[in-house]
C-alpha positions as CSV (number, residue, x, y, z in Angstrom):
1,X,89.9,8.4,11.8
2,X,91.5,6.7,14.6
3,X,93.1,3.0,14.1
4,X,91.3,0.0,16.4
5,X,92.5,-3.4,17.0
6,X,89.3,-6.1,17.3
7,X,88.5,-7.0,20.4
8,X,90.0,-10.7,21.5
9,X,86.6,-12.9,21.7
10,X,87.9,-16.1,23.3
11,X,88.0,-15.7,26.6
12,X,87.5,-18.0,29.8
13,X,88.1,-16.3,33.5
14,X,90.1,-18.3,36.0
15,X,87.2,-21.0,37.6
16,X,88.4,-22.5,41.7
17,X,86.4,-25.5,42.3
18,X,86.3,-27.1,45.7
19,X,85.0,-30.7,46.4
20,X,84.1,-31.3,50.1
21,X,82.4,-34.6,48.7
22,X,82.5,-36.6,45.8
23,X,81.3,-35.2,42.5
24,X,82.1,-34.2,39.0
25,X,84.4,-31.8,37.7
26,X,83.0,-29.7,34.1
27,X,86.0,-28.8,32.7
28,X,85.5,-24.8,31.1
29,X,85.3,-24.7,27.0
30,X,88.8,-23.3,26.3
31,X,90.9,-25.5,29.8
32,X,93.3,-27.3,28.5
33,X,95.3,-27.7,31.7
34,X,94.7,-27.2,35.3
35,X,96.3,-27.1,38.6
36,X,95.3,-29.5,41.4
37,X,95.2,-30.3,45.5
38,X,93.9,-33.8,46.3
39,X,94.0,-34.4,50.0
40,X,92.5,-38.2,51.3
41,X,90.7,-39.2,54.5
42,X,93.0,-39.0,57.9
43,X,92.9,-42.1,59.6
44,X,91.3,-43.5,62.8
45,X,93.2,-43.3,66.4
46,X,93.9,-46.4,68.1
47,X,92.2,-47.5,71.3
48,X,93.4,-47.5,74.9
49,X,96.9,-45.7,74.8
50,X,96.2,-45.6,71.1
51,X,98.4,-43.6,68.9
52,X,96.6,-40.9,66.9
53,X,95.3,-41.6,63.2
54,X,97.9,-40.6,60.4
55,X,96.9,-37.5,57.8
56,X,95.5,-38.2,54.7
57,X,98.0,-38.0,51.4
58,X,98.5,-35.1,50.2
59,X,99.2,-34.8,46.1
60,X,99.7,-30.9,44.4
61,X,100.9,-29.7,41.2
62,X,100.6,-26.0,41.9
63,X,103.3,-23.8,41.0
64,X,104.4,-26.9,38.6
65,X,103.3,-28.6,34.9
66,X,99.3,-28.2,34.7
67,X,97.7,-31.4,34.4
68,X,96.0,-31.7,30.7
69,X,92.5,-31.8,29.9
70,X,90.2,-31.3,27.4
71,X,87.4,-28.5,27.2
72,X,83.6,-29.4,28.5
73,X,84.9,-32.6,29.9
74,X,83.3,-34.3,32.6
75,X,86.3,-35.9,35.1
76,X,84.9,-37.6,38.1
77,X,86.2,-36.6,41.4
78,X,85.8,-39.1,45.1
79,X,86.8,-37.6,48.5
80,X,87.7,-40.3,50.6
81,X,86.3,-40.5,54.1
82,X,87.9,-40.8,57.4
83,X,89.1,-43.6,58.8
84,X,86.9,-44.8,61.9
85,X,88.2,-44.9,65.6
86,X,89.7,-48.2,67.1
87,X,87.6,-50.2,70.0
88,X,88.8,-51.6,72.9
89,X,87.1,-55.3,74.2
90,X,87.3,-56.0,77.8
91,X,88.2,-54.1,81.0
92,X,90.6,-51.9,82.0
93,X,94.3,-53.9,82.5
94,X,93.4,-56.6,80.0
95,X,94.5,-57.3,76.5
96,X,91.7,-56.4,73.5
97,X,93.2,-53.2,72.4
98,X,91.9,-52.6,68.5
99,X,93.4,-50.5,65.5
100,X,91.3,-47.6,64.3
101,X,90.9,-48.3,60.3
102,X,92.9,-46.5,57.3
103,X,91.4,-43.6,55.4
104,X,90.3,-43.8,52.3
105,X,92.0,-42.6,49.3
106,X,90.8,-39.5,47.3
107,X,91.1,-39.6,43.7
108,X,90.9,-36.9,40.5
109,X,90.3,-39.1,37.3
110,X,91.8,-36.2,35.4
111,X,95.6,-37.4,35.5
112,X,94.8,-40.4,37.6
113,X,95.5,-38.6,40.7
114,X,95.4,-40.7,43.5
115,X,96.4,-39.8,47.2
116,X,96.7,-42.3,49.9
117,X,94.5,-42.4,52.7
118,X,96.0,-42.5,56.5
119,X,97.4,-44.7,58.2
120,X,95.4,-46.2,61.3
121,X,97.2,-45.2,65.2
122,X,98.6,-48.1,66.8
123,X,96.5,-49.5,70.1
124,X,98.0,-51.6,72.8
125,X,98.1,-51.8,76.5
126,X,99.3,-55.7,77.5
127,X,99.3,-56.0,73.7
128,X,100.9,-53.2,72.3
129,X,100.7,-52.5,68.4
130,X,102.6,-49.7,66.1
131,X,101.3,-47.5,63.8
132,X,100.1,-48.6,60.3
133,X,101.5,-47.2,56.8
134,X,99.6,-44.5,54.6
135,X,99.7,-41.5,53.5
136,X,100.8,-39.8,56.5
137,X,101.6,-42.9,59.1
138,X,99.6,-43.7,62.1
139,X,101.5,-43.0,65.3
140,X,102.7,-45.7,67.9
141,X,100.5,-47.0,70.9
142,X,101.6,-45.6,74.4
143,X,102.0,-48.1,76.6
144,X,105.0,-49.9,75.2
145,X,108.1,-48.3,72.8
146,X,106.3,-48.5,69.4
147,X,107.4,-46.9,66.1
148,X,104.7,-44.9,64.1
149,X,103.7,-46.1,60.3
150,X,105.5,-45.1,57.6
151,X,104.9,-43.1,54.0
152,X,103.8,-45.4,51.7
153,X,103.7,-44.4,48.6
154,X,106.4,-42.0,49.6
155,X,106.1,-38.8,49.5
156,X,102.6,-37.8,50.2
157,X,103.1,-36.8,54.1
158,X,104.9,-38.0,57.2
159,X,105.4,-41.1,59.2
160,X,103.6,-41.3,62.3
161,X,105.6,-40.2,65.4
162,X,107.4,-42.7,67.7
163,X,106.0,-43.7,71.2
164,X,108.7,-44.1,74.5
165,X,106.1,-46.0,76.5
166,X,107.7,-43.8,79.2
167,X,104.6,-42.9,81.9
168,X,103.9,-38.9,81.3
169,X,103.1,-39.1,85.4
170,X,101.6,-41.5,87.4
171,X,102.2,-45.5,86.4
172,X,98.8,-45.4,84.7
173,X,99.0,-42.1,82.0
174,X,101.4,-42.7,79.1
175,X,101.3,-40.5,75.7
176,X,100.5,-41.9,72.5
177,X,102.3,-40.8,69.2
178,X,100.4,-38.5,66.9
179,X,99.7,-39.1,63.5
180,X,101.8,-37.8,61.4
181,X,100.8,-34.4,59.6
182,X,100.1,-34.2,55.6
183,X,101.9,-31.1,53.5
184,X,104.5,-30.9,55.1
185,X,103.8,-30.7,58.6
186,X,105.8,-32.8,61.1
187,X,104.7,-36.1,63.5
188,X,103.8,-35.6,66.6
189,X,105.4,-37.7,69.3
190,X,104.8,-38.7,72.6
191,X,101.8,-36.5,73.2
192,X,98.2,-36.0,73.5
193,X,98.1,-33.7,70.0
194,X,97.5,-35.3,66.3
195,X,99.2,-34.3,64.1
196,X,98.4,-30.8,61.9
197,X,96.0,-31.0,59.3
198,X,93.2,-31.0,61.3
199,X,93.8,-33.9,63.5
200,X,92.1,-34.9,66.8
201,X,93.4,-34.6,70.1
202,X,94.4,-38.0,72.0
203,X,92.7,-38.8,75.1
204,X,96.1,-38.4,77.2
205,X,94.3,-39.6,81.0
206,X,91.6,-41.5,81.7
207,X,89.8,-38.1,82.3
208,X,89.3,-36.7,79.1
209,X,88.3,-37.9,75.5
210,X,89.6,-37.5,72.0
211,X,88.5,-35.9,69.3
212,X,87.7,-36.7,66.0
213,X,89.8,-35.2,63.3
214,X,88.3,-32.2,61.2
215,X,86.1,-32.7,58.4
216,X,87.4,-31.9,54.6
217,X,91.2,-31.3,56.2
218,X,92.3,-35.1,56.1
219,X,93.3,-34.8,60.4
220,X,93.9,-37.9,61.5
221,X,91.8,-39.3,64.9
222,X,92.7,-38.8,68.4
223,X,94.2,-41.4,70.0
224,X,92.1,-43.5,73.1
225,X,92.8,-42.9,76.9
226,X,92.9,-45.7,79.5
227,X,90.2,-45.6,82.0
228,X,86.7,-45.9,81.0
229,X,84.9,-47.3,78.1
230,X,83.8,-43.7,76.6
231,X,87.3,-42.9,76.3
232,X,89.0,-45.5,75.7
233,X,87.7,-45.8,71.9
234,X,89.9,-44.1,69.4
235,X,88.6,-41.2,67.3
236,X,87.4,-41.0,63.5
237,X,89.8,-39.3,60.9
238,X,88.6,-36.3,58.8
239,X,87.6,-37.1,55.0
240,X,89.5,-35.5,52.1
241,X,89.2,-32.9,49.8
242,X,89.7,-31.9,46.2
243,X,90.8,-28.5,45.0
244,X,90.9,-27.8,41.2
245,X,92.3,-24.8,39.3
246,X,91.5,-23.6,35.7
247,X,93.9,-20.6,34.9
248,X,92.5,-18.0,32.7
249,X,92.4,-18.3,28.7
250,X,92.7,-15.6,26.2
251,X,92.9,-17.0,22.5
252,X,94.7,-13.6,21.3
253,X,92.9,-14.4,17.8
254,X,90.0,-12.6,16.0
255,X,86.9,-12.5,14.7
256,X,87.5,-12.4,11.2
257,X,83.8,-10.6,10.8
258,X,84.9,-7.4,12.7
259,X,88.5,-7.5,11.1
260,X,86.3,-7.1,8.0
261,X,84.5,-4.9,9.3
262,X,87.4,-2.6,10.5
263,X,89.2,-2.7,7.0
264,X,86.2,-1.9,5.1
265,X,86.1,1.4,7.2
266,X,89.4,1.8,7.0
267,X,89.5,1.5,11.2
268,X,92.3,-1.5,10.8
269,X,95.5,-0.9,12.5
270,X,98.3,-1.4,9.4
């Protein structure tokens, strides 16, 4: 009579859970630990030579400690939105230039995980403004030499990229600095591209328009252009998202009833 080993009864398979909004997070029966991407809401570009909106924060664990949990837990989760556009008061050539605003933050209640939302792009054309502070910073206005917004807290993205206030061509068309791109990515400077991450493209001329950074990628906003009132508004930042792991569990213990079982017909490995 062959020899069998029971059969390991506690199991639980590896469970990915995305949140594009907010929600909560079930926890399986046997996690004790889980791995985690928390990414908050890009900010808004800054109007009329604005600087493009800074990335969201970006907080991980993977590949580190797992974060600990208990089983059949309910752990609330809140994707921060994107940061709206900036607005520009008056006509063309005058003062009135506004800031976009600053994403909001996303947070994982399991371990308190917070990440910063981005920082706004600067705005400016006879009042020229740098970049605000977040999680990635916003990038300086273009008319003028502004500095883009730094990290703060540190270490969740980039500062926002530097403007020149050098004219790209023409007395009329400078670049604005990009927000700066979460997870690594670098700031853009000096150009009509947010930053990566999903950010918008800056309105460079008066003959185009920005866009708004992507949705559930944390992209900052594009940046506002000169000319005309349509494009002279800066663009909305992307919102955040939340990415949970639970690794697989195997107990490695046994039912006592089949180890029974298997000695009583004499089927238990010795």
């Amino acid at each position: 009579m062959p020899k069998l080993v029971g059969a390991v009864v506690a199991t639980q398979s590896q469970q990915i859970t995305t949140f594009n909004s907010s929600g909560t997070l079930t926890t399986g029966a046997l996690t004790t630990g889980l791995e985690y991407l928390v990414v908050a809401g890009g900010g808004g570009g800054g109007s009329r030579f604005g600087g493009g909106g800074g990335a969201g924060g970006l907080k991980t664990n993977v590949g580190g400690t797992p974060t600990p949990v208990s089983g059949s837990t309910g752990y609330a989760v809140t994707i921060g939105a994107g940061g709206a556009g900036g607005v520009a008061s008056g006509s063309t050539g005058t003062g009135g230039a506004g800031y976009g605003t600053k994403g909001s933050d996303s947070v994982l209640a399991a371990g308190s995980i917070t990440s910063t939302g981005g920082g706004s792009g600067g705005a400016g054309d006879s009042e020229s403004m740098s970049g605000k502070t977040g999680g990635s910073g916003g990038g300086g206005a273009g008319r003028f030499a502004t500095t883009g917004g730094a990290v703060s807290p540190s270490g969740q993205g980039n500062a926002g990229g530097n403007s020149s206030g050098t004219p790209l061509g023409g007395d009329s068309f400078r670049g604005a600095g990009g927000g700066g791109g979460a997870g690594g990515a670098t700031a853009q400077s000096t150009n009509s591209a947010g930053g990566n991450g999903g950010g918008g493209d800056g309105s460079c001329t008066g003959a185009t328009t920005g866009s708004d950074g992507t949705a559930n990628k944390g992209g900052g906003g594009g940046g506002g252009a000169y000319i005309s009132p349509s494009n002279r508004v800066g663009k909305s930042g992307g919102s955040g998202v939340v990415i949970i792991k639970e690794p697989f569990v195997g107990s490695n213990c046994w039912d006592l009833r089949q180890v029974f079982r298997q000695i009583k017909a004499g089927e238990w490995a010795s």
